[in-house]
C-alpha positions as CSV (number, residue, x, y, z in Angstrom):
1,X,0.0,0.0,0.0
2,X,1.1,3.4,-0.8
3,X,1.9,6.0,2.2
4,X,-1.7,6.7,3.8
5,X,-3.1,6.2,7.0
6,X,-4.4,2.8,6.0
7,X,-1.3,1.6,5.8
8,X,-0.4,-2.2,7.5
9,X,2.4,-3.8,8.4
10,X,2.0,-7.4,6.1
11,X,0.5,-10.4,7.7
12,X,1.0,-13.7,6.3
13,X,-2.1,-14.8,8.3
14,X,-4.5,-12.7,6.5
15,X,-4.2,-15.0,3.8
16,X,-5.7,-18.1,5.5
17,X,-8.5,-15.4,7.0
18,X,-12.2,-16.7,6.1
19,X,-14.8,-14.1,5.4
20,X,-18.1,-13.9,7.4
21,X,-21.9,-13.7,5.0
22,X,-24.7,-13.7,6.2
23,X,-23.6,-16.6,8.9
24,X,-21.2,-18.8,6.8
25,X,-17.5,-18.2,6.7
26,X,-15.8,-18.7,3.4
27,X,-12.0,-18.6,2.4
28,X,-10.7,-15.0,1.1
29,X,-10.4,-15.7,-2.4
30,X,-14.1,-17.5,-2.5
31,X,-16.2,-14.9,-0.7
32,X,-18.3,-13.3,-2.9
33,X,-21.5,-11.4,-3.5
34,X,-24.4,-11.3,-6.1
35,X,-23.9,-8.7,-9.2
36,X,-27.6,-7.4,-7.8
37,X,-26.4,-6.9,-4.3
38,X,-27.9,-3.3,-3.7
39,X,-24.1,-2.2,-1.9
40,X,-22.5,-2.9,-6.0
41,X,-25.4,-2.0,-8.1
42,X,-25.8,1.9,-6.4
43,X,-23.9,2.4,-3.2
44,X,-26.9,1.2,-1.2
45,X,-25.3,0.5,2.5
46,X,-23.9,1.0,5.6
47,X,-20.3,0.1,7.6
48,X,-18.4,0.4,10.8
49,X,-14.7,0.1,11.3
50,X,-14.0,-1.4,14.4
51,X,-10.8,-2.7,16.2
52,X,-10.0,-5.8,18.6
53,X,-8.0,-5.3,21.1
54,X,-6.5,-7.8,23.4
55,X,-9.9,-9.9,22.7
56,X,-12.5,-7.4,23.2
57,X,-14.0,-4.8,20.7
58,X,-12.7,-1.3,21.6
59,X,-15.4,0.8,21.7
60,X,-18.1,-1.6,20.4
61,X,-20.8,0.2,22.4
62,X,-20.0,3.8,20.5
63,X,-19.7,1.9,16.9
64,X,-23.3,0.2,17.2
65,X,-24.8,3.3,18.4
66,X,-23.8,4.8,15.2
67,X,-24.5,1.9,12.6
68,X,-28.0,1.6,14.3
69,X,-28.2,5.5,14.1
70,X,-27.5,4.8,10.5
71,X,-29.9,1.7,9.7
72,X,-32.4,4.1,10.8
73,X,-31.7,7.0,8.3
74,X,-31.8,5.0,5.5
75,X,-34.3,2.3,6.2
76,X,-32.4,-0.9,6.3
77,X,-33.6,-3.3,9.1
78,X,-30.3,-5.0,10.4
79,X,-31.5,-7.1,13.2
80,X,-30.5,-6.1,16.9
81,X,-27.7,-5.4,18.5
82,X,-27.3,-8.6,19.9
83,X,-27.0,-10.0,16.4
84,X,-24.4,-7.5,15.2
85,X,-22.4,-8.4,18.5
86,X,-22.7,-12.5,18.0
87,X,-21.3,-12.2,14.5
88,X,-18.5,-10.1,15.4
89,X,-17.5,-12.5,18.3
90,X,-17.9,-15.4,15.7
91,X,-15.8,-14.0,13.1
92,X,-12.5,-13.1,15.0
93,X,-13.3,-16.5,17.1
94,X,-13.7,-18.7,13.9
95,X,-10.6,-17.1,12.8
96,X,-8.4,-17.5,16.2
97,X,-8.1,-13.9,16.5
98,X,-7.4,-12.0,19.8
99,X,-5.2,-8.4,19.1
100,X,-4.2,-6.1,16.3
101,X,-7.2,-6.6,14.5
102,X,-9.1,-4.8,12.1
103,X,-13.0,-5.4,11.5
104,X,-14.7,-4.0,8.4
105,X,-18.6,-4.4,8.7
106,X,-20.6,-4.0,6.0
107,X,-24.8,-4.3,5.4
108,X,-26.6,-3.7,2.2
109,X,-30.1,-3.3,1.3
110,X,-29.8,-6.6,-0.1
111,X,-30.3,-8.3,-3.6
112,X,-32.3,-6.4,-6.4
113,X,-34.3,-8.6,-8.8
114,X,-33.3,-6.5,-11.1
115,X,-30.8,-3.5,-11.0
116,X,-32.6,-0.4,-9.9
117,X,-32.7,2.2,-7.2
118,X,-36.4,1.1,-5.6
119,X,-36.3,-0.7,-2.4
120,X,-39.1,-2.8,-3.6
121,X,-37.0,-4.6,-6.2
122,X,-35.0,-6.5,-2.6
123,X,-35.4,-10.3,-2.6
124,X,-34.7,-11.4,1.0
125,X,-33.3,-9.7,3.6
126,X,-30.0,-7.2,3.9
127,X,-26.6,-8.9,3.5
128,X,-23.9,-8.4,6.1
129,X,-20.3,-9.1,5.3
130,X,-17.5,-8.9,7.5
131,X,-14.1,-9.0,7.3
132,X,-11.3,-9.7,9.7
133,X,-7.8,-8.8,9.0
134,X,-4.7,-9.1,11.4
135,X,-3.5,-5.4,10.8
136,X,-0.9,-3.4,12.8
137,X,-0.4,0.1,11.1
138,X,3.1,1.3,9.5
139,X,4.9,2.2,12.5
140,X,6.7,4.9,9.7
141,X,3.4,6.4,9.0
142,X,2.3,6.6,13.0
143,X,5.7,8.4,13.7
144,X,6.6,10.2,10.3
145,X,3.1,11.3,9.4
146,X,1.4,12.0,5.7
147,X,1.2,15.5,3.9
148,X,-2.3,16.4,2.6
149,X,-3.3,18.8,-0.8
150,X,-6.5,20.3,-0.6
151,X,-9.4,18.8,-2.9
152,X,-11.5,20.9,-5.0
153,X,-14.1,18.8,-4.4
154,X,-16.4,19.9,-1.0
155,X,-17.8,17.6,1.1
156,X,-21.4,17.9,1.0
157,X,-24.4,19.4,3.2
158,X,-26.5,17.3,5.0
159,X,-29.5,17.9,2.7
160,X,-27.9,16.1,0.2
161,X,-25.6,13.6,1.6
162,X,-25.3,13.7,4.9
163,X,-22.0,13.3,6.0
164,X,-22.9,11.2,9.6
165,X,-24.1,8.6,7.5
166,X,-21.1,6.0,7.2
167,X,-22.6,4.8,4.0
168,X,-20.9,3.3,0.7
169,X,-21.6,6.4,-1.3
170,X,-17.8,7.5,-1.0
171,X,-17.1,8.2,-4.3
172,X,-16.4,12.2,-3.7
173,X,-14.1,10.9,-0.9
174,X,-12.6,8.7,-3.8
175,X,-12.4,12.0,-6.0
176,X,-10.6,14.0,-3.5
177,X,-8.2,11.5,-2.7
178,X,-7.2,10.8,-6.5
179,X,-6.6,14.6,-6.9
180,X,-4.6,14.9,-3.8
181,X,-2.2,11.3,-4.9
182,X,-1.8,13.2,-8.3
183,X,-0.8,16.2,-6.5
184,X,2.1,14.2,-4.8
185,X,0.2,13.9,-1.3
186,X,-0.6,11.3,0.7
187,X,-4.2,12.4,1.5
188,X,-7.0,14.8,0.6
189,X,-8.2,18.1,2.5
190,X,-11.2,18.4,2.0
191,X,-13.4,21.8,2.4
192,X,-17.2,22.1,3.2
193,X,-19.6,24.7,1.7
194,X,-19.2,27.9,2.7
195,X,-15.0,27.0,2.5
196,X,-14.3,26.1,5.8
197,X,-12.1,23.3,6.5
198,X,-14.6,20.2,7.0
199,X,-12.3,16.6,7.2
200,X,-10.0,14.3,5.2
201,X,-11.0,11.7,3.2
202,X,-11.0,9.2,5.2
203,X,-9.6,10.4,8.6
204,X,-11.1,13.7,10.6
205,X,-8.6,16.7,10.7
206,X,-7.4,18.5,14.0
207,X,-5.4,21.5,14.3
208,X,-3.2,22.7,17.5
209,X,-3.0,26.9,17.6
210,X,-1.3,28.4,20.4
211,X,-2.4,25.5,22.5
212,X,-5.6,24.7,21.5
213,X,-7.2,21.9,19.7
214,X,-9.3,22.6,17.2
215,X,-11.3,20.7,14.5
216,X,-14.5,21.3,12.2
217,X,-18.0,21.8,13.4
218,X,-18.6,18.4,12.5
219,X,-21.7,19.2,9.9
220,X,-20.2,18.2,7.2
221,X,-17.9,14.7,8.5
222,X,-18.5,11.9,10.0
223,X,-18.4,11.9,13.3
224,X,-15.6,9.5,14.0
225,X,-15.0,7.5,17.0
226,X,-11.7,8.4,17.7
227,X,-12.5,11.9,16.7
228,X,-14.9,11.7,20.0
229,X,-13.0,10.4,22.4
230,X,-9.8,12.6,21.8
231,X,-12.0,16.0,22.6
232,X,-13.5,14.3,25.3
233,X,-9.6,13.6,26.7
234,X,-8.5,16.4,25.6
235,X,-11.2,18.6,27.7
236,X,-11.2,16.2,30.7
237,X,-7.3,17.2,30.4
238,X,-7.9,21.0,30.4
239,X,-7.3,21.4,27.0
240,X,-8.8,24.0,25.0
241,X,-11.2,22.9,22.6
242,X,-12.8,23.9,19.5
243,X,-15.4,22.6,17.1
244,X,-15.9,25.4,15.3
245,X,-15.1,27.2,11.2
246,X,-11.7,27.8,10.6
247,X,-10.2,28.2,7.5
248,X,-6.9,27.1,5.6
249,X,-4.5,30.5,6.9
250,X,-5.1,28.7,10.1
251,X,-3.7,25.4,9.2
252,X,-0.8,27.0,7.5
253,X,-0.2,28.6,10.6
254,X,-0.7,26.2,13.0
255,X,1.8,24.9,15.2
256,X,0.5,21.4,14.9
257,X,-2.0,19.2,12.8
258,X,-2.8,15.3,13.2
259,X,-5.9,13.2,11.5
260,X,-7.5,10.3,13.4
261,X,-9.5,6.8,12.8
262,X,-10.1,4.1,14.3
263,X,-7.0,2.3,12.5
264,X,-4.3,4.6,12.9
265,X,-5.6,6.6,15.6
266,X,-3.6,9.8,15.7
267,X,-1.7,10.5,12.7
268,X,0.9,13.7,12.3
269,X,0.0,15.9,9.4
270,X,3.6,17.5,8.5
271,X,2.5,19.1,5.2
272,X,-0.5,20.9,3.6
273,X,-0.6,22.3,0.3
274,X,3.5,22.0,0.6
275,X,3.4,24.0,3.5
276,X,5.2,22.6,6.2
277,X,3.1,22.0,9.4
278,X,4.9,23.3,12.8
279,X,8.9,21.9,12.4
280,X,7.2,19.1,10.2
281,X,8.8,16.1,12.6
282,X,5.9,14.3,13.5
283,X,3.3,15.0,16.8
284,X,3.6,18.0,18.6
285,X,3.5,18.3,22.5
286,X,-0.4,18.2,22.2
287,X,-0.9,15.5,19.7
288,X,1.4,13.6,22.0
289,X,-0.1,14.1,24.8
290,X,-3.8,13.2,23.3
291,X,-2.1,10.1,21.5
292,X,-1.4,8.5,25.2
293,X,-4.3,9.7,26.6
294,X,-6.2,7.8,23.8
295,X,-4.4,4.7,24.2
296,X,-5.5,5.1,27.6
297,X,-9.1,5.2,26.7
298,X,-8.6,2.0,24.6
299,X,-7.2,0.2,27.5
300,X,-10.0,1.4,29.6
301,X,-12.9,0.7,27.7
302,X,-11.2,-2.7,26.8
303,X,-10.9,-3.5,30.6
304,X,-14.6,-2.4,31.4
305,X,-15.4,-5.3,28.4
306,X,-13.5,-7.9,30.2
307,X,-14.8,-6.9,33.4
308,X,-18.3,-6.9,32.4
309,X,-18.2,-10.3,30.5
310,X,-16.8,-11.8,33.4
């Protein structure tokens, strides 16, 4: 993989990894899904991202909350949380799994009869895939970080694609990224509306100025996980905090920048638009400081899991 903050360390075990649909497990290379699955024929689903750590979903709570926030707003019907949570468990336990791994769930609308946009056209029921992979992120990434190249393309408002939703329609994620790889970036910028800087591509954007953290008002990105609980450490901490419009003179200026996910978790930003970001050498005194305090919320929340399935 080129230099992003998806990067992995290789695993030889992923190839031996079997694929959870719809409650069978099949090898890598044989998992598959209809040409009328609604996810292929128009973007038609929903997704989580969510990583195991020393045997216990970090965060799990947070993620469902969101993927049922999202099965609501677009009217798929994906069972109950109790379902979601058994087929997790199954996957990383049918595949031995216990630490550095990275889930992708997935649920579609289902299979059309025929290919179309109208819910009516399903046969069946939604189709959940999930996929397990043994994934440790490029330690050179983590502690080097990536340079970003604002998109032209905007993220959109909420009246038209409401950018909560962690749905399949990505392509003007895709769009950005391409521009900013062409560029000679790692990542995309990406703006919202009115010009205001909104979020990356596929990570949410933070700022340090003078001290204080700041990041979008979050109307026009997802609202990550990681995203969440770094301004709730970083407040708890007596950190300055800001969710509020700032523009791109105020990440050229700023004395720090980082991204986050739930794979990476906090990633330096030492370049935007070729401008180098504070002395360009990786996180800052603040990023730093909210990296550990994250890792601290992983551990805590994974300890509370253990505890309470004891």
């Amino acid at each position: 993989m080129t230099r992003s903050t998806h990067a992995a360390i290789a695993d030889e075990r992923n190839a031996d990894v079997e694929i959870y649909i719809n409650g069978e497990f099949f090898p890598r290379d044989e998992a598959k899904i209809s040409v009328f699955d609604s996810g292929f024929l128009v973007g038609d689903g929903i997704w989580e991202g969510i990583r195991l750590h020393n045997d216990q979903f970090a965060f799990l709570d947070r993620h469902l909350d969101r993927l049922f926030a999202a099965s609501k707003a677009v009217d798929i019907a994906i069972g109950t949380r109790t379902d979601i949570e058994a087929a997790l468990r199954a996957t990383v336990e049918h595949n031995d799994m216990h630490d550095d791994v990275h889930v992708r769930l997935m649920i579609t609308r289902g299979n059309k009869k025929t290919p179309s946009q109208h819910p009516s056209n399903v046969i069946g029921g939604p189709n959940m895939v999930i996929i397990a992979e043994h994934k440790r992120a490029d330690p050179n990434v983590t502690t080097d970080g990536i340079s970003l190249f604002t998109a032209t393309v905007r993220r959109p408002p909420p009246d038209t694609l409401d950018q909560r939703l962690n749905c399949h329609s990505k392509l003007h994620e895709v769009i950005a990224l391409i521009q900013a790889t062409k560029a000679g970036a790692d990542e995309a910028l990406m703006l919202d509306p009115t010009g205001a800087v909104a979020t990356c591509n596929a990570t949410n954007f933070f700022v340090v100025r003078k001290g204080a953290l700041w990041t979008s008002t979050g109307h026009y990105n997802l609202h990550g996980i990681t995203r969440a609980v770094v301004l709730e450490q970083a407040r708890a901490s007596g950190i300055e905090t800001h969710e509020a419009p700032f523009s791109l003179t105020d990440v050229y200026a700023a004395d720090e920048a980082f991204v986050t996910g739930t794979f990476g978790a906090l990633t330096p930003v030492y370049e935007v638009d070729g401008r180098s970001i504070g002395d360009g050498s990786g996180l800052g005194p603040v990023g730093t400081e909210l990296a550990r305090l994250y890792r601290s919320a992983v551990d805590s929340d994974v300890q509370a899991r253990h505890v309470a399935a004891s």
